[in-house]
C-alpha positions in Angstrom: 113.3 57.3 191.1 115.4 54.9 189.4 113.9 54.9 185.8 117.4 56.5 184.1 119.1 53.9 186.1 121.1 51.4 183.7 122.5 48.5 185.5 120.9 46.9 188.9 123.5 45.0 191.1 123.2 43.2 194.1 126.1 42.0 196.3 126.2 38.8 197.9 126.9 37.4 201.6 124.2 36.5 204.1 122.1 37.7 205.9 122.2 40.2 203.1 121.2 38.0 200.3 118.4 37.0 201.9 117.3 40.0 203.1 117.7 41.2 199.3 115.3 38.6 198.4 112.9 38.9 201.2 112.6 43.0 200.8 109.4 43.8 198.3 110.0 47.0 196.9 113.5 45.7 195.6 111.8 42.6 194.0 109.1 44.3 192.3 111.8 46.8 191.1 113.8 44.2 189.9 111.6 42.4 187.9 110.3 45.4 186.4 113.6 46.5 185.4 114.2 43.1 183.7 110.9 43.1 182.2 112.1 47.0 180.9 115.4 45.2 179.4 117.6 47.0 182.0 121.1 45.1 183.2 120.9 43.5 186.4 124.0 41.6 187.6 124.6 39.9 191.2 127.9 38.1 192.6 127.9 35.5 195.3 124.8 34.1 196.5 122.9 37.0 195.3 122.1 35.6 192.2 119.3 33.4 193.8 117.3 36.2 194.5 117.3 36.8 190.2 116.5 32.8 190.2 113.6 32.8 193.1 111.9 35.7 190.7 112.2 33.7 187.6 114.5 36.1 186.3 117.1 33.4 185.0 114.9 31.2 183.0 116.5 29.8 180.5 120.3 31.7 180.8 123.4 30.9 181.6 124.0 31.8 185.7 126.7 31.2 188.2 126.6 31.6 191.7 128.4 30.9 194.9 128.9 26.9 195.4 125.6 25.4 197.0 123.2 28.2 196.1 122.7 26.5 192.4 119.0 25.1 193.4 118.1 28.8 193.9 119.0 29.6 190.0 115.6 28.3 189.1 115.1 27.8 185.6 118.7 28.6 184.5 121.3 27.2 182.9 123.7 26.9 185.8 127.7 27.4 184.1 130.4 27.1 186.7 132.6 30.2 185.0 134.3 33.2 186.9 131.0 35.4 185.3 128.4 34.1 183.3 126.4 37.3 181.2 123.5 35.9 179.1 121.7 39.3 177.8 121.1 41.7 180.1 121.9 39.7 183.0 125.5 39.1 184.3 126.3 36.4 187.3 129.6 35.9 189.3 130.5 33.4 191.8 132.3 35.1 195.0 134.8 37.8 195.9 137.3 35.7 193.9 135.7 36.6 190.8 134.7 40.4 191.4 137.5 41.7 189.8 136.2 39.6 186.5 132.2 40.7 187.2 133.5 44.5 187.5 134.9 44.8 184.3 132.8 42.7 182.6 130.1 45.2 184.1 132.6 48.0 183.1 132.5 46.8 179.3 128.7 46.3 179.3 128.7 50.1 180.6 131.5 52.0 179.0 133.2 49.6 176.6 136.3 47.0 176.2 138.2 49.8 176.3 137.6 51.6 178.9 137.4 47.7 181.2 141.1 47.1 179.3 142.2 50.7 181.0 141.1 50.4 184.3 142.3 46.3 184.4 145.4 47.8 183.3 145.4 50.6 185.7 144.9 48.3 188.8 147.5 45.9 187.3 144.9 43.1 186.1 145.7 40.3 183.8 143.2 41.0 180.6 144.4 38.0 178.8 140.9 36.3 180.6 138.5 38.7 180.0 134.3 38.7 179.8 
């Protein structure tokens, strides 16, 4: 049951993107979700699955160099994250510390993503 859940994300690499993508339940879900307003976020190549269900239609989406064809419909950026309403992008394990608190301050705050950058002895002079 996953109708209290906030935020959906979805991890990149292969062959788990596209077993992301290929699993039904998990599509259906996710478009529902979007179509409920609920966050959905996805680093790495993961954010062609949100482009191949016409989830990024017309926002702002980054993903992993050479996956941008799969971001149907969006506005490809070439940022660390790229959150255009209730969906958030990132490019690669270079930028997951930037999509984690820029999930964090969807979630909890700028404080509480100030706090724990702090606390794991991140620069928030660039912060989402």
């Amino acid at each position: 049951n996953f109708s209290e859940t906030e935020l959906f994300v979805l991890p990149g690499g292969m062959p788990g993107t596209k077993n992301l993508g290929a699993c039904k339940a998990l599509t259906e879900l996710l478009t529902a979700s979007f179509e409920a307003g609920k966050k959905l976020a996805a680093i790495c190549a993961a954010p062609s699955v949100l482009g191949d269900l016409g989830i990024l239609k017309g926002k702002k989406a980054c993903c992993y160099p050479g996956f941008e064809e799969h971001l149907t419909g969006a506005q490809v950026v070439f940022d660390q994250v790229a959150q255009d309403g209730n969906v958030t992008t990132s490019r690669g394990l270079g930028t997951a510390i930037d999509f984690s608190l820029s999930l964090i301050r969807q979630l909890e705050g700028r404080a509480k993503a100030e706090e724990i950058a702090e606390s794991v002895v991140y620069s928030t002079e660039i912060f989402y």
